[in-house]
KEZA-875364 format. One record per residue (C-alpha): y, z, x negated. Coordinates in Angstrom, 1 decimal, padded with zeros to 4 digits. Example, Ala and Ser with C-alpha at 12.3 -4.5 7.8 and 13.67 -1.06 7.14 Angstrom:
BEGIN
+--------+--------+--------+
:     yy :     zz :     xx :
+--------+--------+--------+
: -004.5 :  007.8 : -012.3 :
: -001.1 :  007.1 : -013.7 :
+--------+--------+--------+
REM end
This chain:
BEGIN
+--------+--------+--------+
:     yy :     zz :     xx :
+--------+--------+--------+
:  000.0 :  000.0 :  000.0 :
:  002.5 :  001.0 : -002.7 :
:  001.5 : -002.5 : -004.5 :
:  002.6 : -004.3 : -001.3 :
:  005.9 : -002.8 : -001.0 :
:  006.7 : -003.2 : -004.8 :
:  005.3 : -006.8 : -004.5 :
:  008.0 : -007.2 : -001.4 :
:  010.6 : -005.4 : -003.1 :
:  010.3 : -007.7 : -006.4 :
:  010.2 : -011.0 : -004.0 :
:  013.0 : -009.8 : -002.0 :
:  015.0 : -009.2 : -005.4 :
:  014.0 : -012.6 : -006.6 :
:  014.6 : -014.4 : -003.3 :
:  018.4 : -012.8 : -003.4 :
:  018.7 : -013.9 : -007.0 :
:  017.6 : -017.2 : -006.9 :
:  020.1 : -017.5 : -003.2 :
:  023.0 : -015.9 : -005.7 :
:  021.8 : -018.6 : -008.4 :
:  021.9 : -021.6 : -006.4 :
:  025.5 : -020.5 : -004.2 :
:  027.0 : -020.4 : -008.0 :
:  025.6 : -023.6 : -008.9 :
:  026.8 : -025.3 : -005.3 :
:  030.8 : -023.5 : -005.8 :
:  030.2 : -024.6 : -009.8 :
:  028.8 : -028.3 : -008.7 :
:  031.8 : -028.5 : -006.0 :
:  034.3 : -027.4 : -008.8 :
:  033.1 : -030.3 : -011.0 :
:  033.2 : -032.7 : -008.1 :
:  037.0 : -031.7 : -007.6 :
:  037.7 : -032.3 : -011.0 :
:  035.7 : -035.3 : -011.9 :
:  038.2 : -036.7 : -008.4 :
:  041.5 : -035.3 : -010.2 :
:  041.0 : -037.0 : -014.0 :
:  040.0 : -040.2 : -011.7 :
:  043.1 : -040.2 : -010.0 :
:  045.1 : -039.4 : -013.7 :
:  043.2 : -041.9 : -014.9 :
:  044.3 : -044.8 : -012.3 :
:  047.7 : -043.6 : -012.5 :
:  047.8 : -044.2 : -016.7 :
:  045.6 : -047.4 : -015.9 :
:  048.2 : -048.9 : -013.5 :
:  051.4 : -047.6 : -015.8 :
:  049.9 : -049.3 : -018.6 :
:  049.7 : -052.4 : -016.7 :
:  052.9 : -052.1 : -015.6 :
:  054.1 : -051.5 : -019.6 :
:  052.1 : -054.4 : -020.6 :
:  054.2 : -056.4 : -017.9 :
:  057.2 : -055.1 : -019.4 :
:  056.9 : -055.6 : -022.6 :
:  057.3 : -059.4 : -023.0 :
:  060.7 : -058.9 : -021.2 :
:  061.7 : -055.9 : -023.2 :
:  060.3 : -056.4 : -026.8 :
:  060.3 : -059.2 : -029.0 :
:  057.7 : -060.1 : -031.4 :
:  058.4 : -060.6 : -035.0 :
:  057.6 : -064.0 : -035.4 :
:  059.1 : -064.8 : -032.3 :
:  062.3 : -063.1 : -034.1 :
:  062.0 : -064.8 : -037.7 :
:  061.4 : -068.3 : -035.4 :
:  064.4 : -067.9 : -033.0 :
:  066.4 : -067.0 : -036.4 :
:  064.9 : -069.8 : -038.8 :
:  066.2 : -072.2 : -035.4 :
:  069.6 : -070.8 : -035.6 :
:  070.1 : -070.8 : -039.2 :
:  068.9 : -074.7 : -038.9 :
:  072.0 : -075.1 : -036.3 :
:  074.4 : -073.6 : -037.9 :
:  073.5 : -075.5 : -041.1 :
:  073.8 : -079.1 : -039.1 :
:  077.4 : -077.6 : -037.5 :
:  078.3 : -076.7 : -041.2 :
:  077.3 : -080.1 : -042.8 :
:  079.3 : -082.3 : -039.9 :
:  082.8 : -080.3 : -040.6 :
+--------+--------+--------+
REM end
């Protein structure tokens, strides 16, 4: 009789434990779920502002060669306007 109730007592303890176990591991798995939705939604907002900088850029920013080419042009101009005076 006493081995029955210790045998009950144990399960119950067990049965509560492994209930507290798997409530922490649903609030944990939940938590994760939450987050993993946040960083996606960061991660779309720097994906779509990047875009939007790569957009800008061509408008904003001139390359280097596309400097020295626009210069080596103009030099070439003013060199023609200085030879006809």
């Amino acid at each position: 009789m006493m081995e029955q109730m210790v045998f009950w007592a144990v399960q119950g303890v067990i049965s509560v434990l492994l209930t507290a176990v798997a409530y922490f591991l649903k609030a944990t798995r939940e938590q994760i779920d939450r987050d993993m939705s946040e960083r996606k939604k960061e991660t779309d907002k720097l994906r779509d502002e990047l875009t939007e900088m790569k957009s800008s850029l061509p408008r904003t920013y001139v390359l280097r060669e596309d400097y020295i080419r626009t210069m080596a042009d103009f030099g070439r101009k003013l060199d023609r306007l200085l030879e006809q005076k």
